[in-house]
MARKE-778911 format. One record per atom (N, C-alpha, C): x, y, z. Coordinates in steps of 0.001 Angstrom, whole numbers, padded with zeros to 6 digits, always signed. Layout:
XYZ;...
END
This chain:
+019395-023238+003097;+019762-022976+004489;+018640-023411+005412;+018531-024027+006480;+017879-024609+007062;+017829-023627+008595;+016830-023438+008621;+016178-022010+009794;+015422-022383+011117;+015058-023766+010429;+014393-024215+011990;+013766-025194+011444;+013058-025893+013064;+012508-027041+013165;+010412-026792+013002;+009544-027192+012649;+008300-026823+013214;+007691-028561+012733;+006281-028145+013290;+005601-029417+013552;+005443-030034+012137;+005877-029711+010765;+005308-030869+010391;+006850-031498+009355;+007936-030868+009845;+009316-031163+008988;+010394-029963+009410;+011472-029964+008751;+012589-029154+008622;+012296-028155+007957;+012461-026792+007973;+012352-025728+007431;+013284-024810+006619;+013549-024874+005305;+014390-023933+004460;+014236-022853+003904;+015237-021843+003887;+014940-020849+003354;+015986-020377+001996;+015632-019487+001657;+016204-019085+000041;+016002-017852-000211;+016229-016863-000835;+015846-015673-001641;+016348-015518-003024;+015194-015302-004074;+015496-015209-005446;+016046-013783-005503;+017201-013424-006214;+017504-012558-006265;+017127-011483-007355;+016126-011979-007831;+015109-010762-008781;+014129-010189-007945;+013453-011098-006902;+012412-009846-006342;+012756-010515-004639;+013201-011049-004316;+013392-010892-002742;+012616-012044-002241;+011490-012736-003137;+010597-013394-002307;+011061-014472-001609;+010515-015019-000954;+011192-016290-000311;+011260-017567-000936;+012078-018658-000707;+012295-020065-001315;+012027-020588-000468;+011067-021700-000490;+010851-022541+000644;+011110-024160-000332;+012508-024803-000042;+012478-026368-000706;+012215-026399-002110;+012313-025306-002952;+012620-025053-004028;+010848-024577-004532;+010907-024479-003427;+008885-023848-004354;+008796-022268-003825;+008743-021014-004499;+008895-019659-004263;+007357-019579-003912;+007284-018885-002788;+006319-017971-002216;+006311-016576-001651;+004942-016123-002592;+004906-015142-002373;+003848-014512-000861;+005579-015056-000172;+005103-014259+001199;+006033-013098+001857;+005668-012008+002606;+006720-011014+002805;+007596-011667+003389;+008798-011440+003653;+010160-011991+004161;+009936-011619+005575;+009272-010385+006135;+008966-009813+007015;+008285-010998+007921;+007230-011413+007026;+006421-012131+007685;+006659-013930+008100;+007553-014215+007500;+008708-015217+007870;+009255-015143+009151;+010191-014499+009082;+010853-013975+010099;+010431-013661+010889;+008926-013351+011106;+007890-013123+012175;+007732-014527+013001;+007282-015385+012125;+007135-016632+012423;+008190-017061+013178;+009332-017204+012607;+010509-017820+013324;+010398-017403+014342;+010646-016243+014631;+011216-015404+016084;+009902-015636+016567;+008570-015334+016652;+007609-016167+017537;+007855-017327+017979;+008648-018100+017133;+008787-020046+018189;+009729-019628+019286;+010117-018380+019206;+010972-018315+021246;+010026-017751+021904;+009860-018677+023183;+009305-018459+024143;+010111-018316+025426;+009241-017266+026321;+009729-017167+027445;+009472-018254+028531;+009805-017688+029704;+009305-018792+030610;+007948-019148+031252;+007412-018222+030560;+005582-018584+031422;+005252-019221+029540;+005989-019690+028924;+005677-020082+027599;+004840-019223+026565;+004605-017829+027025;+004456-016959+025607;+005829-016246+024881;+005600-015529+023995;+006316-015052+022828;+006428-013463+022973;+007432-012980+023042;+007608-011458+023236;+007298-010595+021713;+007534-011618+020473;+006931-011342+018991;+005827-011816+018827;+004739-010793+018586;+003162-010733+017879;+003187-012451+017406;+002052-012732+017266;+001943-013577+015812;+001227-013536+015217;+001379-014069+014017;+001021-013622+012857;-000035-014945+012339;-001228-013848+012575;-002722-014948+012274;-002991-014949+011121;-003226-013992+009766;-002962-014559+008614;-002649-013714+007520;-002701-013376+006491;-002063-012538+005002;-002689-012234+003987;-002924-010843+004462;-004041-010666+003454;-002954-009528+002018;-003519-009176+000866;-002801-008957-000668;-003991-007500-000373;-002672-006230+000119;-003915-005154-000107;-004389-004560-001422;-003861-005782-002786;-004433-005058-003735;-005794-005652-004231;-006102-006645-003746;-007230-007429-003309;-007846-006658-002511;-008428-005493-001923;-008631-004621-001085;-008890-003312-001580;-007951-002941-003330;-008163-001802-003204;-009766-001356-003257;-010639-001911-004053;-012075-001032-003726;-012563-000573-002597;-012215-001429-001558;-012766-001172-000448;-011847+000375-000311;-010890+000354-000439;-009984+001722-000114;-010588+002954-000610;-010869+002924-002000;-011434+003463-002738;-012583+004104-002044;-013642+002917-001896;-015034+003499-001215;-014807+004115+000008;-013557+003567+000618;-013870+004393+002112;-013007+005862+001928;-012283+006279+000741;-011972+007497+000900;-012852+008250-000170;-013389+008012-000925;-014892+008561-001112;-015888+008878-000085;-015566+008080+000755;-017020+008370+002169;-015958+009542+003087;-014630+009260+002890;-013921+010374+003840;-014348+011631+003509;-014256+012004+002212;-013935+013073+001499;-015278+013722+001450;-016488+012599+000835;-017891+013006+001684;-018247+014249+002879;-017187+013514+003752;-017780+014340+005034;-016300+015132+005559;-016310+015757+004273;-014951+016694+004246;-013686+016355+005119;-013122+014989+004754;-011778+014825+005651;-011092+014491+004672;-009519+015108+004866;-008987+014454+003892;-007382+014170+004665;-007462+012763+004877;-006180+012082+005204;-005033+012276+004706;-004333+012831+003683;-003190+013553+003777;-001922+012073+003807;-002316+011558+004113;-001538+010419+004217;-001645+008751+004283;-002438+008567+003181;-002699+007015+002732;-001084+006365+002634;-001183+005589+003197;-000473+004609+002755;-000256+003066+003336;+000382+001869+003084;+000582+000933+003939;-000012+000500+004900;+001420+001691+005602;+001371+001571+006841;+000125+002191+007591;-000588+002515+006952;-002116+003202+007833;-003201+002610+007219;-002832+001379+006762;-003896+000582+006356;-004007-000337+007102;-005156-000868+007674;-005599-002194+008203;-006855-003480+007811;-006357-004403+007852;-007574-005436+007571;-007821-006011+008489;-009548-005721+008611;-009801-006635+009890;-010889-007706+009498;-010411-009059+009981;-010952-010397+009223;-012050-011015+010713;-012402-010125+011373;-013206-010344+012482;-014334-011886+011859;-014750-010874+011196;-015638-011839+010333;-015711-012680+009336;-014624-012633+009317;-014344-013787+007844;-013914-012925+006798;-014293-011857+006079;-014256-011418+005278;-013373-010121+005459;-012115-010075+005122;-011345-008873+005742;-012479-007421+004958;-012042-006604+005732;-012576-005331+006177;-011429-004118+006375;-011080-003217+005453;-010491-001990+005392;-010768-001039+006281;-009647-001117+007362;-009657-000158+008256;-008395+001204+007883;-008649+002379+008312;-007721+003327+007773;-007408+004098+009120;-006624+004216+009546;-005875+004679+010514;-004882+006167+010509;-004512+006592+011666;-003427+007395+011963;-004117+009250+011412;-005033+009770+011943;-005519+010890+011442;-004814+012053+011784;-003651+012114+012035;-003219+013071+013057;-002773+014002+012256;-002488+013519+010551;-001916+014576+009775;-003195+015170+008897;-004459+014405+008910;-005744+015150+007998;-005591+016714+008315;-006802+017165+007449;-007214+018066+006836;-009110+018190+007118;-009478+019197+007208;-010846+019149+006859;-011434+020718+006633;-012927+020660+006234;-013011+021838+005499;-014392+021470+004448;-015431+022626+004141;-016289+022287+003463;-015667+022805+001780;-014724+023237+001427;-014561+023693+000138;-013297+022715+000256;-012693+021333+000659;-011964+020325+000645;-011419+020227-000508;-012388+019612-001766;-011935+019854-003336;-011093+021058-003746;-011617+022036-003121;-010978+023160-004092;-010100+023904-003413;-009687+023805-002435;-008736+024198-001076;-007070+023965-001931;-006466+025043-002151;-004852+024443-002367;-004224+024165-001079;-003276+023289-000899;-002368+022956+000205;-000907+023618-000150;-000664+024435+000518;+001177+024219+000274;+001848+023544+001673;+001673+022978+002063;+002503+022197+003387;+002388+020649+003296;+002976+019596+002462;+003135+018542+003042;+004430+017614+003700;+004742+018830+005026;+005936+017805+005518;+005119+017178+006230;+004286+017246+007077;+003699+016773+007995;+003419+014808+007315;+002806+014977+005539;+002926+013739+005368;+004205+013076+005076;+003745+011816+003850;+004888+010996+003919;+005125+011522+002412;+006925+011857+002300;+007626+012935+001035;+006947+012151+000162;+007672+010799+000351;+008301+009676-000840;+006838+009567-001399;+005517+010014-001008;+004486+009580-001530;+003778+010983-002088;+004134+012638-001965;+003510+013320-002432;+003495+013333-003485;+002473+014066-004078;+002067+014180-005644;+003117+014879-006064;+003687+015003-007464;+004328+015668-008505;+003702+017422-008325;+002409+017698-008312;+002279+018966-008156;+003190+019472-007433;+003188+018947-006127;+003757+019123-004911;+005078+019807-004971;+005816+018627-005273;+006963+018365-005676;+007519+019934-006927;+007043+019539-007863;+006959+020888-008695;+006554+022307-008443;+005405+022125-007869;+004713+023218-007806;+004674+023910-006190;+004687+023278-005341;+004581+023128-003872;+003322+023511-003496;+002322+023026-004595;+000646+022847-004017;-000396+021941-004408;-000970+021415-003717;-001842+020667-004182;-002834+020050-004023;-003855+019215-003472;-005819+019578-003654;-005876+017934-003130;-007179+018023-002577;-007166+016417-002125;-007568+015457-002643;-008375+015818-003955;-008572+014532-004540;-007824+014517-005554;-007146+015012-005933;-005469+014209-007109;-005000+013972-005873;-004669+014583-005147;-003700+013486-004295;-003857+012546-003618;-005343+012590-003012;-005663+011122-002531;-005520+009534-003490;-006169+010330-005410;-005835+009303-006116;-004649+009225-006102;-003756+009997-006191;-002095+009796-005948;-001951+008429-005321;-002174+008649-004253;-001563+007966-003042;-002123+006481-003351;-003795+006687-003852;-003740+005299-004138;-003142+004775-005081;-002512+005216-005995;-002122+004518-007126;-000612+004440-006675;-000004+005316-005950;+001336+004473-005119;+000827+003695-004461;+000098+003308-003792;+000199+002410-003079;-000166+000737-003972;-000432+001031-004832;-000759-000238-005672;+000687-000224-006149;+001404+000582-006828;+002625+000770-007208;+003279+000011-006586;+003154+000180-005396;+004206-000446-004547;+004055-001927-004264;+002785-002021-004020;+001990-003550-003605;+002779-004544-005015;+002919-004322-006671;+002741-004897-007604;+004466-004766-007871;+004898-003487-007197;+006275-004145-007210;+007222-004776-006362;+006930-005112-005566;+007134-005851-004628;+008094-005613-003760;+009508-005572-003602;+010616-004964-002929;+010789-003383-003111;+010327-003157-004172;+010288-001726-004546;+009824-000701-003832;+010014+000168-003091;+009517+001422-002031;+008997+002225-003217;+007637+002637-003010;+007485+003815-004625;+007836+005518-003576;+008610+006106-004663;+008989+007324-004683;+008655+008076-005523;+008145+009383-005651;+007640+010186-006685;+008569+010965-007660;+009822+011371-007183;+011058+011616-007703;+010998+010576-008310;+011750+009904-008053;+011804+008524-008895;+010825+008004-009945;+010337+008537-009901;+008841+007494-011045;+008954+008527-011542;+008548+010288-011604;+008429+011367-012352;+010020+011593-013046;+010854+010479-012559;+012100+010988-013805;+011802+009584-014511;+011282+008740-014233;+011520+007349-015040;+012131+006642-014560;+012571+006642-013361;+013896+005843-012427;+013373+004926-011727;+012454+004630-011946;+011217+003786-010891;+010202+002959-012149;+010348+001738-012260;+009118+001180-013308;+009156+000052-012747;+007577-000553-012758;+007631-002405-012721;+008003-003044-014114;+008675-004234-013027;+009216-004694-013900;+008345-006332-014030;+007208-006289-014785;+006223-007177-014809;+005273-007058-015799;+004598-008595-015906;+003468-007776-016806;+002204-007867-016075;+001490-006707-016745;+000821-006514-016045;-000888-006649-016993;-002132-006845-016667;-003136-006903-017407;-003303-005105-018123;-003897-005202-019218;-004340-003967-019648;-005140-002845-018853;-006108-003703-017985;-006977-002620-017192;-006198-001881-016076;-005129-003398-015067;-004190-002717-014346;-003221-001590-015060;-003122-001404-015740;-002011-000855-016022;-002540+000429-016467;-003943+000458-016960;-004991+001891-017267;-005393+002053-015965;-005639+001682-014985;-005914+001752-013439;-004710+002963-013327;-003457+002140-013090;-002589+003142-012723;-001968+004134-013655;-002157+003783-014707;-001661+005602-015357;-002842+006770-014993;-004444+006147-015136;-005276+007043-014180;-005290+007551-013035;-004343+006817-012440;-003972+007447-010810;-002790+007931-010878;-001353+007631-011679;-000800+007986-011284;+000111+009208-012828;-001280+009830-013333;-000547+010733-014812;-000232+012021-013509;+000988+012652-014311;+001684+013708-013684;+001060+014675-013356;+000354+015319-014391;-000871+016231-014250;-002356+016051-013247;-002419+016861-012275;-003470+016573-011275;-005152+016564-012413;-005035+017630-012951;-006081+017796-014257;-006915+017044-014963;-005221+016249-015122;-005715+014768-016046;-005985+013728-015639;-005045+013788-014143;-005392+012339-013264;-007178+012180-012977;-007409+011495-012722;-009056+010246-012620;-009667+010915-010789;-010564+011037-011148;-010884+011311-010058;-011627+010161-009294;-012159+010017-008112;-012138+009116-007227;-013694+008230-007692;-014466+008998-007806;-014929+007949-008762;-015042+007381-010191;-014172+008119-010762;-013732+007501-011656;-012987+006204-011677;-012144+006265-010471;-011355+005253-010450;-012046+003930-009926;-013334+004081-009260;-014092+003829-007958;-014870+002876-009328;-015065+003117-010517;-015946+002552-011648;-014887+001905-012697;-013554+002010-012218;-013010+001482-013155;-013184-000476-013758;-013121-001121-014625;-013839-002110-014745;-012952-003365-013958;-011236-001938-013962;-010053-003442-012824;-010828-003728-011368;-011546-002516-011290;-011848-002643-009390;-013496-003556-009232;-014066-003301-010795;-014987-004289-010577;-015238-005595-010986;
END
Protein backbone atom coordinates (compact mmCIF):
# COMPACT_ATOMS: atom_id res chain seq x y z
CA UNK A 1 0.00 0.00 0.00
CA UNK A 2 1.52 3.12 -0.89
CA UNK A 3 1.12 6.06 2.00
CA UNK A 4 2.90 8.83 0.57
CA UNK A 5 5.32 10.69 -1.32
CA UNK A 6 8.85 11.98 0.59
CA UNK A 7 12.14 13.28 -0.70
CA UNK A 8 13.92 10.45 -1.71
CA UNK A 9 11.00 7.94 -3.51
CA UNK A 10 7.47 6.48 -2.98
CA UNK A 11 6.64 5.19 0.31
CA UNK A 12 5.04 1.64 1.31
CA UNK A 13 3.64 0.22 3.97
CA UNK A 14 2.82 -3.43 5.28
CA UNK A 15 2.25 -5.15 8.64
CA UNK A 16 3.50 -8.70 9.45
CA UNK A 17 0.94 -10.25 11.10
CA UNK A 18 3.03 -12.05 13.87
CA UNK A 19 4.26 -8.98 15.65
CA UNK A 20 2.76 -5.78 14.07
CA UNK A 21 6.06 -4.37 12.89
CA UNK A 22 6.12 -2.45 9.88
CA UNK A 23 7.00 -3.49 6.06
CA UNK A 24 8.67 -1.03 4.26
CA UNK A 25 9.22 -2.55 0.20
CA UNK A 26 9.56 -5.84 1.55
CA UNK A 27 12.39 -5.12 4.19
CA UNK A 28 10.66 -5.31 8.00
CA UNK A 29 11.58 -2.70 10.45
CA UNK A 30 11.70 -2.62 13.61
CA UNK A 31 10.11 0.67 14.11
CA UNK A 32 6.92 1.50 16.31
CA UNK A 33 3.94 1.83 13.93
CA UNK A 34 3.23 4.76 16.22
CA UNK A 35 6.17 6.31 15.10
CA UNK A 36 5.39 6.01 11.34
CA UNK A 37 2.37 7.41 11.46
CA UNK A 38 3.96 10.21 13.31
CA UNK A 39 5.96 10.90 10.40
CA UNK A 40 3.26 10.83 7.89
CA UNK A 41 0.84 13.09 9.63
CA UNK A 42 3.84 15.60 10.30
CA UNK A 43 4.20 16.13 6.25
CA UNK A 44 0.70 18.27 6.74
CA UNK A 45 1.33 21.54 7.10
CA UNK A 46 -0.55 24.47 7.90
CA UNK A 47 -0.47 27.72 6.39
CA UNK A 48 2.42 29.59 8.03
CA UNK A 49 4.09 26.02 6.87
CA UNK A 50 4.47 24.28 10.35
CA UNK A 51 2.92 20.95 11.51
CA UNK A 52 0.22 20.72 14.23
CA UNK A 53 2.03 16.87 14.89
CA UNK A 54 5.37 16.90 17.04
CA UNK A 55 8.19 15.48 15.08
CA UNK A 56 9.89 12.94 15.60
CA UNK A 57 13.84 13.59 15.95
CA UNK A 58 14.98 10.15 16.63
CA UNK A 59 14.46 6.31 18.34
CA UNK A 60 15.88 5.31 20.95
CA UNK A 61 15.34 0.90 22.27
CA UNK A 62 14.59 1.51 26.15
CA UNK A 63 16.09 -1.79 26.68
CA UNK A 64 19.34 -0.39 25.63
CA UNK A 65 18.74 1.96 28.62
CA UNK A 66 17.83 -0.39 31.13
CA UNK A 67 21.05 0.23 33.46
CA UNK A 68 20.73 3.57 33.40
CA UNK A 69 17.05 2.87 34.89
CA UNK A 70 18.38 0.69 37.23
CA UNK A 71 21.02 3.21 38.63
CA UNK A 72 18.66 5.97 38.76
CA UNK A 73 16.12 4.04 40.89
CA UNK A 74 18.81 2.93 43.18
CA UNK A 75 19.75 6.70 43.66
CA UNK A 76 15.76 7.23 44.12
CA UNK A 77 15.38 4.83 46.74
CA UNK A 78 18.76 6.19 48.27
CA UNK A 79 17.13 9.26 49.22
CA UNK A 80 13.96 7.51 50.27
CA UNK A 81 11.56 8.03 47.19
CA UNK A 82 9.83 5.54 45.83
CA UNK A 83 7.97 6.11 42.45
CA UNK A 84 5.22 3.76 42.66
CA UNK A 85 4.93 3.90 39.11
CA UNK A 86 7.76 3.05 36.57
CA UNK A 87 6.81 2.57 33.47
CA UNK A 88 7.03 3.62 29.62
CA UNK A 89 5.22 6.11 29.69
CA UNK A 90 7.28 7.99 32.53
CA UNK A 91 10.32 7.28 30.96
CA UNK A 92 12.37 9.73 29.00
CA UNK A 93 15.58 9.94 26.89
CA UNK A 94 17.29 12.89 26.55
CA UNK A 95 20.01 12.84 23.63
CA UNK A 96 20.96 16.62 24.39
CA UNK A 97 24.31 15.39 24.15
CA UNK A 98 24.73 12.77 22.01
CA UNK A 99 24.46 10.14 24.30
CA UNK A 100 20.77 9.55 25.41
CA UNK A 101 20.27 10.09 29.11
CA UNK A 102 17.35 8.50 31.36
CA UNK A 103 15.03 10.86 32.50
CA UNK A 104 12.09 9.59 34.93
CA UNK A 105 9.13 11.56 35.23
CA UNK A 106 5.48 12.03 36.62
CA UNK A 107 6.02 11.93 40.69
CA UNK A 108 2.67 12.64 41.64
CA UNK A 109 1.91 9.03 42.70
CA UNK A 110 5.52 8.44 44.89
CA UNK A 111 5.95 7.58 48.22
CA UNK A 112 8.64 8.61 50.68
CA UNK A 113 9.83 7.79 54.09
CA UNK A 114 13.08 6.80 55.97
CA UNK A 115 12.01 3.02 56.76
CA UNK A 116 10.99 2.95 52.60
CA UNK A 117 12.34 -0.82 52.42
CA UNK A 118 10.40 -2.04 55.09
CA UNK A 119 7.14 0.10 54.93
CA UNK A 120 4.07 -2.31 53.66
CA UNK A 121 1.76 -0.50 51.13
CA UNK A 122 -1.83 -1.58 50.84
CA UNK A 123 -3.09 1.12 48.26
CA UNK A 124 -2.05 0.85 44.69
CA UNK A 125 -4.91 2.42 42.72
CA UNK A 126 -3.30 5.51 42.53
CA UNK A 127 -0.61 3.44 40.25
CA UNK A 128 -0.76 1.66 37.04
CA UNK A 129 -3.05 -2.03 37.89
CA UNK A 130 -1.75 -3.81 34.76
CA UNK A 131 1.79 -3.32 36.27
CA UNK A 132 1.38 -4.13 40.13
CA UNK A 133 3.24 -6.82 41.71
CA UNK A 134 1.54 -10.31 42.33
CA UNK A 135 1.86 -9.59 46.14
CA UNK A 136 -0.45 -6.95 45.48
CA UNK A 137 -2.68 -8.58 43.54
CA UNK A 138 -2.80 -11.62 46.03
CA UNK A 139 -2.07 -10.26 49.01
CA UNK A 140 -3.09 -6.47 48.73
CA UNK A 141 0.46 -5.42 50.08
CA UNK A 142 3.55 -4.69 49.11
CA UNK A 143 7.27 -2.93 49.70
CA UNK A 144 9.26 -0.86 47.27
CA UNK A 145 11.96 -2.61 46.28
CA UNK A 146 10.17 -5.97 44.89
CA UNK A 147 8.10 -3.77 43.33
CA UNK A 148 10.23 -1.34 41.86
CA UNK A 149 12.18 -4.59 40.50
CA UNK A 150 8.70 -5.58 39.42
CA UNK A 151 8.12 -2.85 37.35
CA UNK A 152 11.41 -3.06 35.87
CA UNK A 153 11.22 -6.34 34.69
CA UNK A 154 7.65 -5.46 33.12
CA UNK A 155 8.86 -3.04 31.57
CA UNK A 156 11.54 -5.05 29.71
CA UNK A 157 8.66 -7.59 29.35
CA UNK A 158 7.00 -5.45 27.43
CA UNK A 159 9.89 -3.68 25.44
CA UNK A 160 10.98 -7.63 24.17
CA UNK A 161 7.51 -8.36 23.39
CA UNK A 162 6.68 -6.04 21.32
CA UNK A 163 2.81 -5.52 20.61
CA UNK A 164 2.26 -7.18 23.80
CA UNK A 165 0.90 -4.76 26.82
CA UNK A 166 2.46 -6.78 29.99
CA UNK A 167 -0.25 -7.52 32.58
CA UNK A 168 0.36 -9.21 35.87
CA UNK A 169 -2.87 -11.29 35.85
CA UNK A 170 -1.91 -12.45 32.81
CA UNK A 171 1.71 -13.54 33.21
CA UNK A 172 0.89 -14.92 36.99
CA UNK A 173 -1.69 -17.37 35.25
CA UNK A 174 0.65 -18.13 32.24
CA UNK A 175 -1.57 -16.26 29.74
CA UNK A 176 1.12 -13.86 28.85
CA UNK A 177 4.71 -15.36 27.48
CA UNK A 178 7.28 -14.12 24.78
CA UNK A 179 7.19 -15.57 22.13
CA UNK A 180 11.05 -15.38 21.14
CA UNK A 181 14.27 -16.42 21.84
CA UNK A 182 15.82 -14.98 24.01
CA UNK A 183 19.80 -15.07 25.35
CA UNK A 184 20.32 -17.04 28.66
CA UNK A 185 21.32 -14.01 30.80
CA UNK A 186 18.10 -12.12 29.40
CA UNK A 187 15.96 -14.49 30.32
CA UNK A 188 17.79 -14.97 34.11
CA UNK A 189 17.50 -11.04 34.12
CA UNK A 190 13.85 -11.44 33.99
CA UNK A 191 12.84 -14.39 36.02
CA UNK A 192 15.03 -12.28 38.73
CA UNK A 193 12.73 -9.49 38.35
CA UNK A 194 9.91 -10.92 37.58
CA UNK A 195 9.63 -14.54 40.21
CA UNK A 196 6.16 -14.33 41.95
CA UNK A 197 7.52 -14.27 45.32
CA UNK A 198 8.73 -10.68 46.50
CA UNK A 199 11.38 -12.83 48.86
CA UNK A 200 12.83 -14.44 46.07
CA UNK A 201 12.71 -11.73 43.54
CA UNK A 202 16.53 -9.88 43.08
CA UNK A 203 16.91 -6.97 44.63
CA UNK A 204 18.04 -3.75 42.96
CA UNK A 205 21.38 -4.30 43.13
CA UNK A 206 21.39 -7.39 42.42
CA UNK A 207 19.89 -6.80 39.32
CA UNK A 208 22.09 -3.52 38.98
CA UNK A 209 25.31 -6.39 38.80
CA UNK A 210 23.66 -8.63 36.73
CA UNK A 211 26.31 -9.66 33.90
CA UNK A 212 23.00 -8.88 31.02
CA UNK A 213 23.20 -5.12 32.26
CA UNK A 214 26.94 -5.21 32.11
Amino acid sequence: EKIGEGGFGSVYAGYRKADSFPNIKGRKHDVPVEALLMLQASCIKDADGHSAVVSLLDKYDLDQELAKLVDAAIKMHAVNVFHRDLKPGNILLEATYGVPRVRVIDFGFSASGSVLYLTAHHCFVLGTLSYAPPEFVLRGTYRAGPTTVWHLGAMLFELLAGSKQFDTLLFISQMLQLNRVLSQDCRDFLHMCLHCDPEQRASLVQIHQHPWLI
